[in-house]
RODO-2510 file (C-alpha; in nm, 4 decimals, decimal comma):
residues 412
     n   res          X          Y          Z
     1     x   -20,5035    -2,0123    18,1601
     2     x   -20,8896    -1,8570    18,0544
     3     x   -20,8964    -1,6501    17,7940
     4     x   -21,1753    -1,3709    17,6222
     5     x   -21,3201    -1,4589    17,2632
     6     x   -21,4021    -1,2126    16,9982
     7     x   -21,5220    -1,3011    16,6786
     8     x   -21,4800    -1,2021    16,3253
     9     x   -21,8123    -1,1609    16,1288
    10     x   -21,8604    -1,1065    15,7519
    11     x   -21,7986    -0,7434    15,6444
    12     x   -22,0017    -0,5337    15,4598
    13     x   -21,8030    -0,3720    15,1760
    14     x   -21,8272    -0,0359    15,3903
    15     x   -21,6747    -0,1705    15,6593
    16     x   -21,4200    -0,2792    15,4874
    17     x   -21,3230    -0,0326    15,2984
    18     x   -21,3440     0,1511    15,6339
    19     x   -21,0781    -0,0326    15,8175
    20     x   -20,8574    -0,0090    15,5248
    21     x   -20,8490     0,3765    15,6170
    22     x   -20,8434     0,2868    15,9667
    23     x   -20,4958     0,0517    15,9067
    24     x   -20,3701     0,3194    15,6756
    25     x   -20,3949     0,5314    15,9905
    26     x   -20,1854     0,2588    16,1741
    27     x   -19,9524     0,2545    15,9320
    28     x   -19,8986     0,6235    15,9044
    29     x   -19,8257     0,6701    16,3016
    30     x   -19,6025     0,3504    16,2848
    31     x   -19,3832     0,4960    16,0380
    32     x   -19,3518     0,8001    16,2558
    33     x   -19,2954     0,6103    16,5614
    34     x   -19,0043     0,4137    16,3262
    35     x   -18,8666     0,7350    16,2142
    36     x   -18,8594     0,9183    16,5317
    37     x   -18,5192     0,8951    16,7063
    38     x   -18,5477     1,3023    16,9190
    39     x   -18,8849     1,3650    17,0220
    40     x   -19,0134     1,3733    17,3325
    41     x   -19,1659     1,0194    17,4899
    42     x   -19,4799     0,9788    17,6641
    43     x   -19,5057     0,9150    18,0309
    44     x   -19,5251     0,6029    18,1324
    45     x   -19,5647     0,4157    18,4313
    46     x   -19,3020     0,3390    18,5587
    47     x   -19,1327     0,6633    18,4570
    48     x   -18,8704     0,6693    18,1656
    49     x   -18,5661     0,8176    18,1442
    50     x   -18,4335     0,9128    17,7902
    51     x   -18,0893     0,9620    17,7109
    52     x   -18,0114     1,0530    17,3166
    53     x   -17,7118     0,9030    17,1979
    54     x   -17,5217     0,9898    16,8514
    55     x   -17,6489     0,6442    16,6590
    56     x   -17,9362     0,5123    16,9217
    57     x   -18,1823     0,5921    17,1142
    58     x   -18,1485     0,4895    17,4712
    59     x   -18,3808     0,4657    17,7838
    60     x   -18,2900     0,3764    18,1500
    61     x   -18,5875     0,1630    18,2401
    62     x   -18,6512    -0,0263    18,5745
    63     x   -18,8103    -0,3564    18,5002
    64     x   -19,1362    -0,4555    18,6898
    65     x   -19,1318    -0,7807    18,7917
    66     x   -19,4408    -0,9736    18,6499
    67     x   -19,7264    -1,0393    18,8462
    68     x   -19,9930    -1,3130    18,8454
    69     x   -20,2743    -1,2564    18,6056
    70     x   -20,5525    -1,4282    18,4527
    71     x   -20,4389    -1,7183    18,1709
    72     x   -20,5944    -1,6472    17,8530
    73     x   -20,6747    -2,0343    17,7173
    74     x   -21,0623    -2,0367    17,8180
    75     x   -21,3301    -2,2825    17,8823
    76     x   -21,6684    -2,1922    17,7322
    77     x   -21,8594    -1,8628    17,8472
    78     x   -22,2537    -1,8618    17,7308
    79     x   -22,2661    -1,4445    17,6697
    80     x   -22,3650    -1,2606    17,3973
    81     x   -22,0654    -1,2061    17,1031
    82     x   -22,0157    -0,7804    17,0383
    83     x   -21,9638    -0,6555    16,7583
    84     x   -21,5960    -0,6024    16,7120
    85     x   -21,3858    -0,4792    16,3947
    86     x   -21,1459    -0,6943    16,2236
    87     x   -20,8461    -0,4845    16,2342
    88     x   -20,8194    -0,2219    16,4930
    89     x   -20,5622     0,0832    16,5856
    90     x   -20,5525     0,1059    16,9200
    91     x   -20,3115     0,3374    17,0576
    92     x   -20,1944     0,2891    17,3411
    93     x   -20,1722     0,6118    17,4468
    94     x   -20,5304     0,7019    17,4600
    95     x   -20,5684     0,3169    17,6778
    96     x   -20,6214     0,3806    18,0650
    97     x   -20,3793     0,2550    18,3528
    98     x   -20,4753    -0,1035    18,4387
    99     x   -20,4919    -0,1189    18,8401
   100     x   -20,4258    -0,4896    18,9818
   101     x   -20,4317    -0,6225    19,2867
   102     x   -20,1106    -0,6947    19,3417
   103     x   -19,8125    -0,4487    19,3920
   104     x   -19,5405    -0,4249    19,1515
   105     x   -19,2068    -0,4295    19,3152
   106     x   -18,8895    -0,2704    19,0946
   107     x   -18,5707    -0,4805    18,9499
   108     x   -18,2814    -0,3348    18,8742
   109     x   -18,2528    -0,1636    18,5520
   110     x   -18,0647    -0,3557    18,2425
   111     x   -17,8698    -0,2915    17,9523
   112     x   -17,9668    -0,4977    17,6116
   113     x   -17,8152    -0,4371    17,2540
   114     x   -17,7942    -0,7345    17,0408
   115     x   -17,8288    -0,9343    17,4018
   116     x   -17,5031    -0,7520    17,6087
   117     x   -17,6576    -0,6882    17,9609
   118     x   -17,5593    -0,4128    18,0933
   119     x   -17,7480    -0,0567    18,2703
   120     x   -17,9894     0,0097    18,0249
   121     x   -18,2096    -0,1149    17,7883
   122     x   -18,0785    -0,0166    17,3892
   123     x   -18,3309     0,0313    17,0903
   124     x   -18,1674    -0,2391    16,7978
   125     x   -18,1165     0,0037    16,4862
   126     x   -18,2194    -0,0776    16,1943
   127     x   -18,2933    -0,4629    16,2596
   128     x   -18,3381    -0,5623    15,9375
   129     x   -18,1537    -0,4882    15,6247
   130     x   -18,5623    -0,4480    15,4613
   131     x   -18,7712    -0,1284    15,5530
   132     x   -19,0722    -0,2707    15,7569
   133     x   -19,3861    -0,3442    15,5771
   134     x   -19,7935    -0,2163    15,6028
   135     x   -19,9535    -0,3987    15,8557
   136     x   -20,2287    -0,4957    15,5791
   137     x   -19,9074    -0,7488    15,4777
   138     x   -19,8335    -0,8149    15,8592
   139     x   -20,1738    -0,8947    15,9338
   140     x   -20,1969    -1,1356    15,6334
   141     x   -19,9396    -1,3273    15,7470
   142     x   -20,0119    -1,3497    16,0795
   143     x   -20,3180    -1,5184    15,9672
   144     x   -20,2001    -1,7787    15,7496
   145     x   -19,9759    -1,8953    16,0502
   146     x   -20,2410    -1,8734    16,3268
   147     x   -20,4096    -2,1797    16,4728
   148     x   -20,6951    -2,2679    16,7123
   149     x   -20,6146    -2,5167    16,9644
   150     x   -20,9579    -2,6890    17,0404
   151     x   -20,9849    -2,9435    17,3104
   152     x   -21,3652    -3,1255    17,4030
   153     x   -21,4218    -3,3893    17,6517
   154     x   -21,7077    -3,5203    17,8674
   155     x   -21,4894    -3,6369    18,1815
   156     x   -21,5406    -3,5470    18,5160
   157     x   -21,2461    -3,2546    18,6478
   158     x   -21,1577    -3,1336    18,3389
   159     x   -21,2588    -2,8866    18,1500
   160     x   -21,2986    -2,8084    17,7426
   161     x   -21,0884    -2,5349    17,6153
   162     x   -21,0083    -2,3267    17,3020
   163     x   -20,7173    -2,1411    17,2909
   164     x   -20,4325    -2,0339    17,0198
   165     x   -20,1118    -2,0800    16,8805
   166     x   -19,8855    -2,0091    16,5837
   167     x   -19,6971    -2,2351    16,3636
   168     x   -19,3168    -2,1174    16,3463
   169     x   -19,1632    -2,3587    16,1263
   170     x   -19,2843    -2,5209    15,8036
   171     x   -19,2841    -2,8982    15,8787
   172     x   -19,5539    -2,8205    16,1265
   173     x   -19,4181    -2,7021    16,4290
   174     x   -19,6601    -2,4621    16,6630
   175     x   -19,5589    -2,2450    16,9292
   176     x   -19,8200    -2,2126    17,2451
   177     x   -19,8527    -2,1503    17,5984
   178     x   -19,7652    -2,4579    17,8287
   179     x   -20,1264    -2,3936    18,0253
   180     x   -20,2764    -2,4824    17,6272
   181     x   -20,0616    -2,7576    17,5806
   182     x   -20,1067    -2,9332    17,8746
   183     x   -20,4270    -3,0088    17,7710
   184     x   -20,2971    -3,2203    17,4308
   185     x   -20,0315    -3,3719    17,6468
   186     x   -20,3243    -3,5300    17,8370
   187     x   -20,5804    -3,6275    17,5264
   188     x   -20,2736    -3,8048    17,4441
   189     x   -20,3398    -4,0649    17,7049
   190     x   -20,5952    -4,3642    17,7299
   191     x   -20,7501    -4,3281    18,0603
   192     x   -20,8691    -3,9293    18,0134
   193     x   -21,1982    -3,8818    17,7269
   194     x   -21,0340    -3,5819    17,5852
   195     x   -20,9693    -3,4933    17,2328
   196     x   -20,7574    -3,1981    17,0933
   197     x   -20,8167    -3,0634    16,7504
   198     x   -20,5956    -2,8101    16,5535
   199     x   -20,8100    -2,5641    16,3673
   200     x   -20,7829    -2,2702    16,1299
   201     x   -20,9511    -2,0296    15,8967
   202     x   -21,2424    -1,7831    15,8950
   203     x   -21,4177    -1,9480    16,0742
   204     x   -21,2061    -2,2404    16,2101
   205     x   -21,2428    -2,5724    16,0979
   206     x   -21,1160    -2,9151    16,1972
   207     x   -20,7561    -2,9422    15,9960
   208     x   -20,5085    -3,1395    16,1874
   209     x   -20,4364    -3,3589    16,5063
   210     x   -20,1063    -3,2664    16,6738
   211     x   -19,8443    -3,4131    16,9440
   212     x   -19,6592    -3,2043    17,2382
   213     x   -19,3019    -3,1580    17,1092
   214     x   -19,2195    -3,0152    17,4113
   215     x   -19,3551    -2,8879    17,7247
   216     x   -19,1512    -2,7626    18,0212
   217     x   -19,1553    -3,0309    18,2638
   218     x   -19,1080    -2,6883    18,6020
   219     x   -19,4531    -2,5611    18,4452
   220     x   -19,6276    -2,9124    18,4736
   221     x   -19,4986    -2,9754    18,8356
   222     x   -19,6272    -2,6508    18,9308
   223     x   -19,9417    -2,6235    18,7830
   224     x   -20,0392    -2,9738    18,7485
   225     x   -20,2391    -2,8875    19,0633
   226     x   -20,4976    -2,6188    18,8522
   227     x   -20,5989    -2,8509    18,5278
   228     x   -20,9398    -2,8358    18,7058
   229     x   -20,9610    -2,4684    18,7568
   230     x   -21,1943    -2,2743    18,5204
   231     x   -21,0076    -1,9661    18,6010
   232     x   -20,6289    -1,9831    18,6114
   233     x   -20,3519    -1,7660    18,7184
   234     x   -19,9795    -1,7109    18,7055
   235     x   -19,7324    -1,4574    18,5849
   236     x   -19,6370    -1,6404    18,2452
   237     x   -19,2786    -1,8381    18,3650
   238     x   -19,2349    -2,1201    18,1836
   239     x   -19,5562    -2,0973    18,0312
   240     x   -19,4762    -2,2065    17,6512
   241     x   -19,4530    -2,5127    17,4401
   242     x   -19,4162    -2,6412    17,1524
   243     x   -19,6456    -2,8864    16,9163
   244     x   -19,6006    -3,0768    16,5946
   245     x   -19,8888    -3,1247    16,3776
   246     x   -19,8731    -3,5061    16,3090
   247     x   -20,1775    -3,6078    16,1545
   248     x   -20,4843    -3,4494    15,9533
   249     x   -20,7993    -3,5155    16,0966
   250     x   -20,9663    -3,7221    15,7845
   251     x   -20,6851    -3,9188    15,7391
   252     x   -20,5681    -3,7572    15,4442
   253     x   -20,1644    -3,6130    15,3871
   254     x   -20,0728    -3,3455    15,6043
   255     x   -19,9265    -3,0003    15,3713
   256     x   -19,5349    -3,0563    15,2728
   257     x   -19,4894    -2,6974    15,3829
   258     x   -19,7083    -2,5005    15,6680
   259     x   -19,7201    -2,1148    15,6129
   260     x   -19,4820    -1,9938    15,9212
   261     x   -19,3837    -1,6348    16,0351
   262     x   -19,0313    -1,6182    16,1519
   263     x   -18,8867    -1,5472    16,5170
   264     x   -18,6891    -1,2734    16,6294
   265     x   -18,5435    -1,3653    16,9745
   266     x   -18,2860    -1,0765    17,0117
   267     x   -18,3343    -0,9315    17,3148
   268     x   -18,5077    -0,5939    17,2984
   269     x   -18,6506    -0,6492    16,9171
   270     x   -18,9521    -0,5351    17,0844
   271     x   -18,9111    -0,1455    17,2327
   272     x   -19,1511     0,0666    17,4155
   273     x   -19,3864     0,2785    17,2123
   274     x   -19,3302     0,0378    16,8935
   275     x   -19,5967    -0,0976    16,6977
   276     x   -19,7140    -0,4247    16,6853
   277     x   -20,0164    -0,6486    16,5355
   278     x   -20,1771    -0,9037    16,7679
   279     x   -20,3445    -1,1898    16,6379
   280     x   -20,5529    -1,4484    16,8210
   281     x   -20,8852    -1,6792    16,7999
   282     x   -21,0599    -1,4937    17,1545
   283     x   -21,3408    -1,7218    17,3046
   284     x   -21,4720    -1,5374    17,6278
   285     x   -21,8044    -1,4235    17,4855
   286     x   -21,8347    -1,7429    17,2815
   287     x   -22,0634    -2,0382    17,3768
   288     x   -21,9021    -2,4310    17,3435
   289     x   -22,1443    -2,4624    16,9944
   290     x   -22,0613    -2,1145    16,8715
   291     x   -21,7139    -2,1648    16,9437
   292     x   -21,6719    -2,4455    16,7603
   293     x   -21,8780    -2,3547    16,4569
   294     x   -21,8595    -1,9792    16,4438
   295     x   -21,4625    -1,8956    16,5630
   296     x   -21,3016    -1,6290    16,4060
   297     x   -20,9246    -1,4932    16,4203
   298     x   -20,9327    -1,1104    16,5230
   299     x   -20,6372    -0,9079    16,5054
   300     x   -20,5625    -0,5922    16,6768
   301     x   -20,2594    -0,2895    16,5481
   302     x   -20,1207    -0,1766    16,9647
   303     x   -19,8121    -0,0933    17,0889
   304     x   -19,5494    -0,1716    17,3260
   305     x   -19,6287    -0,0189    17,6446
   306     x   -19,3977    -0,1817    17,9241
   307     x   -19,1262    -0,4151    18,0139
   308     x   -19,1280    -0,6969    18,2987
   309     x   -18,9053    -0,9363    18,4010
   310     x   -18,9054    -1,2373    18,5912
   311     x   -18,6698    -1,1415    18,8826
   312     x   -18,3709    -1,1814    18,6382
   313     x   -18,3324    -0,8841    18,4902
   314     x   -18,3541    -0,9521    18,1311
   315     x   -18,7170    -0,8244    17,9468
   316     x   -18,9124    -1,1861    17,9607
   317     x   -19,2564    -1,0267    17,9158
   318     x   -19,3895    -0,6957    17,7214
   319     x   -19,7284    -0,5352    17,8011
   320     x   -19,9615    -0,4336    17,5037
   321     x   -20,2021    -0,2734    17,7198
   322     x   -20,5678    -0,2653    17,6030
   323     x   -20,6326    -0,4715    17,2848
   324     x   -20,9692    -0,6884    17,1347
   325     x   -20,7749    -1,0170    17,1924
   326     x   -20,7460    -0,9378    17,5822
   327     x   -20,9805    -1,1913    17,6591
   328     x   -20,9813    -1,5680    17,6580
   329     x   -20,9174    -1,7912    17,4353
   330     x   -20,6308    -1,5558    17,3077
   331     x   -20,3578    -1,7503    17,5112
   332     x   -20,1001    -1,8797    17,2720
   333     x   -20,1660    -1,5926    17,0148
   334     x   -19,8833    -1,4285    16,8101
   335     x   -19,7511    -1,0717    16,8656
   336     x   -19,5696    -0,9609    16,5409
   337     x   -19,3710    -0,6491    16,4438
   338     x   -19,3769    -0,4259    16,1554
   339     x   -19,1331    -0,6708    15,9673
   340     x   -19,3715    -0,9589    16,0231
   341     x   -19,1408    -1,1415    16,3006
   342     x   -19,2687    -1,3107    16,5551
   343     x   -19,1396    -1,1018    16,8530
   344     x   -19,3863    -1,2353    17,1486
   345     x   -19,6559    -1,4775    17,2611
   346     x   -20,0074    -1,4020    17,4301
   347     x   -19,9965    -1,5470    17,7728
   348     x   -20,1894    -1,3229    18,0206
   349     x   -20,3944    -1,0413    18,0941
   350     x   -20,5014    -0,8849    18,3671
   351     x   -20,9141    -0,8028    18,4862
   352     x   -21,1310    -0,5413    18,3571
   353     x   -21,4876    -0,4673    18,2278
   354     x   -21,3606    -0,4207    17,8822
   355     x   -21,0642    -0,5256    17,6794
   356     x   -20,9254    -0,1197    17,6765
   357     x   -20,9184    -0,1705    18,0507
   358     x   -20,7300    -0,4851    18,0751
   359     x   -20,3134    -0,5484    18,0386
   360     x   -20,2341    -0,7835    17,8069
   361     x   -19,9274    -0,8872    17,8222
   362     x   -19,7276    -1,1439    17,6308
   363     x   -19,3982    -1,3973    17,6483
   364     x   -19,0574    -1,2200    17,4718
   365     x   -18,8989    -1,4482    17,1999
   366     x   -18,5770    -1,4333    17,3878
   367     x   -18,7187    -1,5221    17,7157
   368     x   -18,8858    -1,8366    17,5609
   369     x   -18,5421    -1,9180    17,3564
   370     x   -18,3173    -1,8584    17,6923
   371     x   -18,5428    -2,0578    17,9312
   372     x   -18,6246    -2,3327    17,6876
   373     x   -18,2441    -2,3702    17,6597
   374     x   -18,2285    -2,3909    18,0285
   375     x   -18,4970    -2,6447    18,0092
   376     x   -18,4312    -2,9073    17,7301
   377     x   -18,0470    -2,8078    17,6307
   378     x   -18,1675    -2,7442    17,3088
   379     x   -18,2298    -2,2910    17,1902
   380     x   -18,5741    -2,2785    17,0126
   381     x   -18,3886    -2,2727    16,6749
   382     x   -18,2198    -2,6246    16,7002
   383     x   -18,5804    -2,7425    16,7895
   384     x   -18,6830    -2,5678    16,4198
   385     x   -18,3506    -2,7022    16,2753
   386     x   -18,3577    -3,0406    16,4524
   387     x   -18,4708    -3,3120    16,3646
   388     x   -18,8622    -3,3369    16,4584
   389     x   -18,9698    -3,7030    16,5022
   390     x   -18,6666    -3,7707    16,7122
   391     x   -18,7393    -3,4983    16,9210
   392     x   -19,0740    -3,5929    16,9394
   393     x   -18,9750    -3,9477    17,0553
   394     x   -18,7746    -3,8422    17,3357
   395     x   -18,9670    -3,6183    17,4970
   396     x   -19,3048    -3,8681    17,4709
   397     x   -19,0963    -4,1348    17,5866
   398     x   -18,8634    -3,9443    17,8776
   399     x   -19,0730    -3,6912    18,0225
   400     x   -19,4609    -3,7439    17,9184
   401     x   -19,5006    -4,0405    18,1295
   402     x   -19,4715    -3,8571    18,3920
   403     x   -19,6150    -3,5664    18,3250
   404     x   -19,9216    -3,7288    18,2286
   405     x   -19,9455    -3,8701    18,5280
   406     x   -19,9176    -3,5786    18,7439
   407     x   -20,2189    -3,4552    18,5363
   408     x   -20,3786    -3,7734    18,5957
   409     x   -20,3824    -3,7181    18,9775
   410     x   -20,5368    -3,4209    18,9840
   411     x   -20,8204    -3,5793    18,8310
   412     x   -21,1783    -3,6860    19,0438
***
C-alpha cells in the first residue's frame, strides 16, 4: 500500500515550548471527552443515535462497510518536505467530510461490551483499573516502540518502499501491515536483489534485520498480483503481519528486551469521539536519499471519528479522519489510546490535497486478533506468549515457499 511522509525537524526551543501548550490543550479536551457520559454528541456521518443508560453510555450505530482506499507503505516521491509540527491536536471536529469515490453501503448495527454481539455498540467503562495518562507520556512511548520498515532494491518490477510498524512484544516481535511485509517475505529469497532494513530513531537509522513471523497466506493470494504497483489499493482485510527482529545489522547482539506498548483487543476499546495519538514514519513528500538519511517519526493527538466493518458486523476498522501521518509511508503505524494501549494499526487512507482532507483509517486490535485466529489457529497473544523461533520455523518452512513464489511470478 503507498503511503505520505512527513518529517520531524529539529525544534527551536519556541516551538517547543509551544507544542507543549498545544498537547496541554489535547490533554485538557481529552479529559473532558473521558469525563463526559450526558452531553450532547456531534453529528456524524452516518448519523448516531444516543441512548443514556444508568452505568454506560450507549449508541446505536450502523457500521459502514469499508471501502478500497489508497495503502499507506510508499515508494519514493521527489517533492518538497513542509514544515509540519511534531505533536499536533487535531480535532476532529473542525476536519471536513472526506468524499470517495465509492459508495458506502450500511451493515446492520451491532452490540459490543467486553466482545457480546448484540444491537448496539457499548462504550467499555472504566477499562483500566489506572486513570489514563497525558499524551506527552503516550507519545513517548509510542516512540520508543515505533519502527521504520525500509526496503531498497535495484530489480526490475519491484519497487523500494518505506513504511512502519510497531514492536508489541519485548523479544522483538513487530506488528505491520501484510502489504509492508510482503516485501521482507520476498528479500528473504535468493533470486529477488532486495534488502529490508528495520530502522528507528530521530532520524532513523539502520538497527536490525528482521524475518516474517507471519503473514496471512488470503492477503498474499490476493494481492500477490499488485507487488509491482506504485499505487495500491484495498479496504485493509487481512492486511497485517507480524515480524521478528532476528539479527542487528553490524553483527553485533540484538537488545534482551525491546521497548513494546501493549495491545488492547477488546472489542470497542476504541469509541467514537475518543482520543487517540497516531504515530508513524510518513514518506510521501520524501525523496529515496532523504528518506533514508533524513526520516523522522511524527505523531499526531485525533480522534475516533467512525466505525466500519468488513461485512461481518463486528468494528474491524476505525476512521481518524484528517491527521499529519495520512500520507505514505505511514502504513503499519500505531494508533494508541490515552492509557498507552495499542488499540489500532495504520492501514489506509483515502485521497485528498492535504492530510485534513483525507480519511485515515486504521486496523482494530480485535479484528487483527479474531482474523489472525481464523488464519493461523493461534489469537495474537499466543503468538506474544509462544514460543518465537518455532513459530518462526513453521511458517518459513510451511507457507513461505509458496508465498514467495507467488511473488516471484509477478515479477518481469
Amino acid at each position: 500500500m503507498q503511503h505520505r511522509i512527513f518529517v520531524k525537524l529539529p525544534m527551536h526551543p519556541f516551538i517547543k515550548t509551544l507544542l507543549v501548550y498545544i498537547s496541554a490543550i489535547g490533554i485538557i479536551l481529552g479529559a473532558l471527552l473521558f469525563l463526559e457520559s450526558t452531553g450532547p454528541t456531534p453529528t456524524l456521518n452516518p448519523p448516531v443515535k444516543n441512548t443514556l443508560a444508568s452505568t454506560s453510555t450507549v449508541q446505536e450505530i450502523a457500521l459502514p462497510q469499508a471501502t478500497q482506499e489508497t495503502a499507506t507503505s510508499t515508494p519514493f516521491a521527489n517533492q518538497v518536505l513542509p514544515d509540519t509540527p511534531n505533536l499536533a491536536v487535531l480535532p476532529s471536529k473542525t476536519l471536513n467530510t472526506v468524499e470517495t469515490s465509492i459508495a458506502v453501503t450500511q451493515s446492520p448495527s451491532i452490540t459490543v461490551e467486553s466482545g457480546v454481539v448484540d444491537n448496539t455498540i457499548t462504550r467499555i467503562q472504566n477499562p483500566y483499573p489506572f486513570p489514563p495518562t497525558s499524551f506527552e507520556i503516550v507519545n513517548e512511548n509510542a516512540r520508543a516502540a515505533l519502527v521504520n520498515i525500509f526496503c531498497t532494491t535495484n530489480a526490475i518490477g519491484i519497487h523500494s518502499i518505506t513504511a512502519s510498524g510497531v514492536i508489541i512484544d519485548s523479544r522483538g516481535i513487530i506488528l505491520t501491515n501484510a502489504h509492508v511485509a510482503q516485501y521482507v517475505l520476498l528479500s528473504q529469497s535468493a533470486r529477488v536483489n532486495l534488502k529490508c532494513v528495520i530502522r528507528q530513531g530521530a532520524p532513523a537509522r539502520d538497527l536490525w534485520e528482521a524475518e516474517v513471523l507471519y503473514i496471512p497466506p488470503v492477503w498474499v493470494e490476493e494481492h500477490a498480483k499488485d507487488i509491482s504497483e506504485k499505487h495500491s489499493i484495498g479496504t485493509g482485510e487481512h492486511d497485517y503481519a507480524l515480524l521478528h527482529i532476528a539479527n542487528t545489522t553490524d553483527d553485533s547482539s540484538t537488545p534482551a528486551s525491546f521497548p513494546a506498548l501493549s495491545t488492547d483487543v477488546r472489542e470497542g476499546i476504541g469509541f467514537i469521539d475518543d482520543p487517540m495519538l497516531a504515530a508513524s514514519y510518513p514518506a510521501e513528500f520524501l525523496s529515496g536519499d532523504t528518506a533514508y538519511h533524513s526520516l523522522y517519526p511524527i505523531s499526531s493527538i485525533t480522534f475516533v471519528r467512525e466505525f466500519l466493518t468488513f461485512n461481518k458486523g463486528t468494528i474491524d476498522l476505525i476512521s481518524i479522519g484528517g491527521a499529519a501521518g495520512a500520507q505514505g509511508g505511514s502504513s503499519g503505524g500505531a494508533v494508541i489510546n490515552a492509557w498507552s494501549r495499542l488499540v489500532g494499526m495504520i492501514s489506509t487512507t483515502s485521497e485528498g490535497a492535504t492530510t485534513a482532507e483525507r480519511d485515515l483509517r486504521a486496523l482494530t486490535l480485535s479484528y487483527i486478533d479474531r482474523d489472525i485466529k481464523i488464519q493461523s489457529g493461534f489469537s495474537l497473544s499466543e503468538f506474544q506468549s509462544g514460543n518465537i523461533e518455532s513459530l518462526a520455523d513453521d511458517f518459513n518452512s510451511r507457507e513461505a515457499p509458496a508465498l514467495i513464489q507467488l511473488l516471484l511470478d509477478e515479477l518481469p
